[in-house]
N, C-alpha and C positions, 0 to 999 in steps of 0.2 A: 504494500500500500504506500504511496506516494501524498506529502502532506503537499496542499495546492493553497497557495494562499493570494488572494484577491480583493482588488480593489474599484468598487466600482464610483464613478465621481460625476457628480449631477451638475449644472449650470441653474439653479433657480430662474425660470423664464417670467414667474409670478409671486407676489405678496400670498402665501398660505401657512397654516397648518403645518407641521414638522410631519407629524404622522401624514395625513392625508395626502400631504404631499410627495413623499415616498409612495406611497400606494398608489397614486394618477403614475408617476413618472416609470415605475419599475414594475407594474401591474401584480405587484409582490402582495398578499392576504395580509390582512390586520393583525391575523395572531404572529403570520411569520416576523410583520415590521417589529413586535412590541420585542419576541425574543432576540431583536437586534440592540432593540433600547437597554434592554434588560442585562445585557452580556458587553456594553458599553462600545456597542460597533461603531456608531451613528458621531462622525465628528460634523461640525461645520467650520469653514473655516480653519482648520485645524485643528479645533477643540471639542472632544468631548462633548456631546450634548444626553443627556437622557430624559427629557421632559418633552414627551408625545405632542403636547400644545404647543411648543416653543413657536413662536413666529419665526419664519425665514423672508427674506426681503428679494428682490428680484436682485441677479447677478450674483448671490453667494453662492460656495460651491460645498456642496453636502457631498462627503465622502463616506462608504458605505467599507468597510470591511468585513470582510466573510472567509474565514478557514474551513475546510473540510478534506476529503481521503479521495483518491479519485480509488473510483472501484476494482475490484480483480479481474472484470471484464475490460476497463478500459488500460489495465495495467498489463496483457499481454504479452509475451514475450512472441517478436515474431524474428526466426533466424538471430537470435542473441542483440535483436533490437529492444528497448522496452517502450511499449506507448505512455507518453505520462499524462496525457490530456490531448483529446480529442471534440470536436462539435462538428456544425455542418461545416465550418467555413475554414479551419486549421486541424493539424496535429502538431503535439509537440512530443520528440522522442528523446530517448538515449541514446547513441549511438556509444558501438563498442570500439577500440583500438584498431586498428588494420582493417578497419572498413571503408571503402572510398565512398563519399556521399552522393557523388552523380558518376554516370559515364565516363570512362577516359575516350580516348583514340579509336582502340579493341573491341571495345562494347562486351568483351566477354565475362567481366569483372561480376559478383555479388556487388550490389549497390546499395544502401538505404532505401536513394529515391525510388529502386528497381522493386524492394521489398513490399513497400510501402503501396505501389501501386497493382501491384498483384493482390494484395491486400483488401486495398478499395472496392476494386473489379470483381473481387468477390460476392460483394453485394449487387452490383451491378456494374459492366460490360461499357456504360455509360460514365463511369466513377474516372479522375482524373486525380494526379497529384504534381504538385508544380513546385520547383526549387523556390524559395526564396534567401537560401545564405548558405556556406558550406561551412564545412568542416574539415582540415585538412585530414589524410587518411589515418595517420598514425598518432590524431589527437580524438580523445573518449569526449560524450558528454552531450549537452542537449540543443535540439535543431527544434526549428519550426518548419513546418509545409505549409502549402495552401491546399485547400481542395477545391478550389475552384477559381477563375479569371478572378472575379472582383476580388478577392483578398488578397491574389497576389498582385494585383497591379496597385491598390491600393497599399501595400505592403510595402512593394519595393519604389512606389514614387513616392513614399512620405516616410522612409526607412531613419532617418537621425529624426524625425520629430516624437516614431511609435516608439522606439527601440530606449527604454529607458536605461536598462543599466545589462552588462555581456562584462560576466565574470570568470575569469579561468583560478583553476591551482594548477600552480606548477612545481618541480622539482628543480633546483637551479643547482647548477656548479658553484661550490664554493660560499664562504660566506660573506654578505653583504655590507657594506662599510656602514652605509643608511640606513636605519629599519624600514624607514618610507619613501617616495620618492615620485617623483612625474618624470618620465621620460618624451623628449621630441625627437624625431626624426626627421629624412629623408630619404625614401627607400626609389630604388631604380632593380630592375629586371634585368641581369645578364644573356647573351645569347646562348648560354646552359641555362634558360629559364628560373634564375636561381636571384632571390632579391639578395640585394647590399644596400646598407644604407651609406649616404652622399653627404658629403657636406654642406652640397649647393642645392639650393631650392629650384633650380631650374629645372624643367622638364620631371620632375619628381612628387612623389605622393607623401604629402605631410602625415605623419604618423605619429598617435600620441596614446600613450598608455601610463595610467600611475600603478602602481606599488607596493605591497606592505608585508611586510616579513611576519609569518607567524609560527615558525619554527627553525633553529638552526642548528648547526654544528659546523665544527672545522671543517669539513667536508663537502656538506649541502646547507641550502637554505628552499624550506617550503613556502612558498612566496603565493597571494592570492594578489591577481591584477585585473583590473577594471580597462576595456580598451573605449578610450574615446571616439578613434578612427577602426574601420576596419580594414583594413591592408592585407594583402596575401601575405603568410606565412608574418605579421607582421610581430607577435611578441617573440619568437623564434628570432628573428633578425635582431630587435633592438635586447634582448639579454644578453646574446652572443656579442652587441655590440658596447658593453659596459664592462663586457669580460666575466657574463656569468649565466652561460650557454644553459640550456634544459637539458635535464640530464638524459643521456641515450638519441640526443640530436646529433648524429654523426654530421649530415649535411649542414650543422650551422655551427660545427665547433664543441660538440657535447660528446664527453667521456662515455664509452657503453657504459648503458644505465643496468643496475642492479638488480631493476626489476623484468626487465626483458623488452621496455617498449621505451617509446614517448613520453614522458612524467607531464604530459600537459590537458589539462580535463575541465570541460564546458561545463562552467558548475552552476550559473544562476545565469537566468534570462528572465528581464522584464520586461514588457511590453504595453501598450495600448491594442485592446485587441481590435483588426480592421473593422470589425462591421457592429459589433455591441457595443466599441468604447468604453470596455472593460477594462482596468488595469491590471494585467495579470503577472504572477512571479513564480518561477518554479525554478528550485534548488534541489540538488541530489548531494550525496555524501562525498567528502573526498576519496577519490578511490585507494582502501585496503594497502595496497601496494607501494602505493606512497609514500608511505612511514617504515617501510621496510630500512632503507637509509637512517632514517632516527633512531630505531629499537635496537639496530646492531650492535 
């Protein structure tokens, strides 16, 4: 079971009722809104409100919080995929290590996206699944789909306004002088398809990710990173380019890693979801293996 936690966020368009007025907007039952009162879901503004009469005034923004499990039907394991939330109009998965997320060259490859639509199609023939963001192959961790035109096109034209926060953990080389930190770049693609970062802004994709150590040792340091931009292979590049490579990134400067892969893992993705204007979040655990480096 997968905990899902959700944020849903109202624009008052009218002078009402706190209760009633979640009830027109969210078409949610009276008893459901009160067990929102009651459990101190209901902020406005940012704050905490629990009094069902409360006046809201036009233009405040009533935010609604709501936890729950997504089910064992929707947590499915398909081909060492896991679903961790589904509806009409997304999926969101887990992808495992050494799996490529779309097609390469070959087309012969196991795919996520491949998975995923065989999946669909299962229901019906008619069912569609559309990239909206990848995953490099030898990094774990969580993706979103679309499943159909409008969410991804609305998805990927308003991609830095939905996409609130893309959280990795990583395994780094060695340990870091700063607990925390923002990194900028400048990365460029060589004719082996392989990025480096430039000094020069010219012709180059600005790259920004920050930092924060939350485990170390003389050896490694377990680092969770926040990326700002999303760039190919971009926190691969800029650790390598500080001098403290992911552990098991041969192609970017990393030590064979201890645990047998990549130490780098899609651990929290936030969003605006395309068509409900949902705010949604979903986190998984740091992977097991990870800490194999720490317990030695």
């Amino acid at each position: 079971m997968k905990t899902v936690n959700r944020q849903t966020e109202l624009k008052v368009k009218h002078d009402a009722e706190l209760q009633s007025y979640i009830m027109e907007a969210t078409g949610k039952s009276r008893t459901a809104v009160k067990s929102l009162f009651a459990h101190n879901q209901i902020f406005i503004d940012g704050k905490i409100v629990s009094q069902y009469n409360f006046k809201v005034r036009k233009n405040q923004i009533i935010t609604i919080n709501s936890t729950g499990t997504v089910s064992d039907k929707t947590g499915n394991r398909l081909n060492n995929i896991e679903i961790v939330f589904e509806d009409n109009d997304i999926i969101v998965i887990e992808k495992p290590s050494g799996m490529l997320s779309v097609s390469t060259e070959n087309g012969n490859a196991t795919t996520a996206c491949g998975i995923l639509r065989n999946y669909v199609r299962m229901k019906s023939s008619l069912n569609r699944i559309f990239i909206v963001h990848r995953l490099d192959k030898a990094t774990s961790g969580l993706m979103l789909f679309a499943k159909n035109e409008q969410a991804k096109r609305i998805m990927q034209a308003n991609w830095d306004n939905l996409i609130k926060h893309r959280k990795y953990v990583a395994v780094v080389c060695g340990r870091l002088k700063t607990e925390e930190g923002t990194l900028v770049s400048y990365l460029r693609e060589n004719a082996a398809m392989q990025m480096y970062a430039s000094k020069s802004a010219e012709d180059a994709q600005r790259a920004v990710l920050s930092y924060r150590v939350l485990k170390a040792n003389n050896s490694f340091s377990l680092v969770e990173v926040e990326l700002e931009t999303g760039r190919k292979n971009q926190i691969r590049v800029q650790m390598q380019e500080i001098g403290h490579s992911i552990a098991g990134d041969k192609k970017y400067g990393g030590k064979s890693s201890l645990i047998g892969r990549l130490a780098l893992h899609a651990q929290t993705l936030e969003f605006i979801h395309p068509v409900t204007r949902e705010k949604m979040r979903f986190s998984t655990k740091i992977p097991r293996k990870f800490m194999i480096v720490f317990n030695a």
